[in-house]
C-alpha positions as CSV (number, residue, x, y, z in Angstrom):
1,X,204.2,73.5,111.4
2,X,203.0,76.9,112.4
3,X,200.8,75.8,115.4
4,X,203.8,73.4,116.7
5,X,206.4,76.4,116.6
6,X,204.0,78.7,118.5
7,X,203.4,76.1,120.9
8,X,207.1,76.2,121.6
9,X,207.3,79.9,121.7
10,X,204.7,79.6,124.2
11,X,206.6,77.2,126.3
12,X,210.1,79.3,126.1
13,X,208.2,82.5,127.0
14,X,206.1,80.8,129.6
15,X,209.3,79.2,131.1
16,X,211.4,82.8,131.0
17,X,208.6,84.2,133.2
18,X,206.3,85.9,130.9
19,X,202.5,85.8,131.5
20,X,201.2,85.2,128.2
21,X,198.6,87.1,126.4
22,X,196.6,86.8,123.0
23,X,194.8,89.3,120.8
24,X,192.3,88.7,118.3
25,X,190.0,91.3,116.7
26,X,187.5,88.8,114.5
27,X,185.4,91.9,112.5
28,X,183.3,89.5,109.8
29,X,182.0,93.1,108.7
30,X,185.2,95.1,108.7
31,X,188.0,93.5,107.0
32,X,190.6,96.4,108.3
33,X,190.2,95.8,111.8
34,X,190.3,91.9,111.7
35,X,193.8,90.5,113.0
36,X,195.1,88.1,115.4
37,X,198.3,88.6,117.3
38,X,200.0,85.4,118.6
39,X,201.3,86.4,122.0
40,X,201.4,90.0,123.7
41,X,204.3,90.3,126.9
42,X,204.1,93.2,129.0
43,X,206.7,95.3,130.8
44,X,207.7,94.0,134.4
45,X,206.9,98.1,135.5
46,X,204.2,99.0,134.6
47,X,204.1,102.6,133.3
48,X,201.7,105.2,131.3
49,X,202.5,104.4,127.9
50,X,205.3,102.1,125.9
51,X,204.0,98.6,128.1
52,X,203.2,96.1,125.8
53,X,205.2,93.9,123.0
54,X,203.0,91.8,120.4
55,X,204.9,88.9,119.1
56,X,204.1,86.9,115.5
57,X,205.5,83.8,114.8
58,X,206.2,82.8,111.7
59,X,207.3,79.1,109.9
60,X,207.8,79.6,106.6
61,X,210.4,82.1,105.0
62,X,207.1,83.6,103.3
63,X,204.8,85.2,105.2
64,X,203.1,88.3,105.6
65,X,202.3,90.6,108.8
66,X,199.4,92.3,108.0
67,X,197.7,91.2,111.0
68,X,200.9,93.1,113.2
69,X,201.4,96.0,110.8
70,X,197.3,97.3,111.8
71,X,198.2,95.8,115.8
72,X,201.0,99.0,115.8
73,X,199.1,101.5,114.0
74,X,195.8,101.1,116.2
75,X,197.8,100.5,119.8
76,X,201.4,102.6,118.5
77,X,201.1,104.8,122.1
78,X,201.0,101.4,124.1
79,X,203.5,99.0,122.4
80,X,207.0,98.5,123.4
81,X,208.8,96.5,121.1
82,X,206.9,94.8,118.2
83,X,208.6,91.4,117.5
84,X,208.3,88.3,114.7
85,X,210.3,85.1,115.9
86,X,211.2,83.7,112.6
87,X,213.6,81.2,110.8
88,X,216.1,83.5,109.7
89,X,218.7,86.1,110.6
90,X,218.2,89.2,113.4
91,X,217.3,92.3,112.0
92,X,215.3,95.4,112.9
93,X,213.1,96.9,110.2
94,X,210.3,99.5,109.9
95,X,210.5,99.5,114.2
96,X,209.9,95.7,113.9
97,X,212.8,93.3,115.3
98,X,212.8,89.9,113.3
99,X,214.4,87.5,116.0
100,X,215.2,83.7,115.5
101,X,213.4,81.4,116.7
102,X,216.0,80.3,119.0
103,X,216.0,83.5,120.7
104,X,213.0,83.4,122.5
105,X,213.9,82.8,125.9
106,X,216.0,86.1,125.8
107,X,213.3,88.3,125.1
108,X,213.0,90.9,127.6
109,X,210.2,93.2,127.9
């Protein structure tokens, strides 16, 4: 289910004009830096610092974002707005925003 929901994200963001980027640190030696983000956006204007928003999706009503929470604390001076597109309700927590899914294609970086 998870690949098939990030394939639609993809499409929604693709479709809402966002070039699409992915991230993926794959340390075998070094557990802490190994993580893989699902889709970074960027800013329209470009400016020094504050550009870039990573995006996790998540399927399930469990999951965990360990992968996102070590993403913000190595690139903190470059990110934006750190978002997870999940299957529940809109919140904002710990400088996170938890969106639904169905609220992609109003993402705005």
């Amino acid at each position: 289910m998870g690949m098939i929901l990030e394939n639609i994200v993809a499409q929604m963001l693709a479709t809402s004009g966002h070039k699409l980027y992915f991230y993926s640190n794959p340390a075998r030696t070094d557990a802490s830096s190994r993580m893989e983000i699902n889709f970074l956006i960027a800013k329209n204007k470009s400016s020094n610092r504050h550009n870039i928003s990573p995006i996790e999706v998540k399927s399930s009503k469990n999951y965990t974002l360990s992968s996102l929470r070590k993403f913000i604390e190595k690139y903190h001076e470059q990110l934006y707005i750190p978002y997870v597109l999940h299957t529940s309700d809109l919140k904002e927590e710990n400088g996170i925003v938890y969106l639904p899914l169905y609220m992609t294609p109003f993402l705005s970086c």
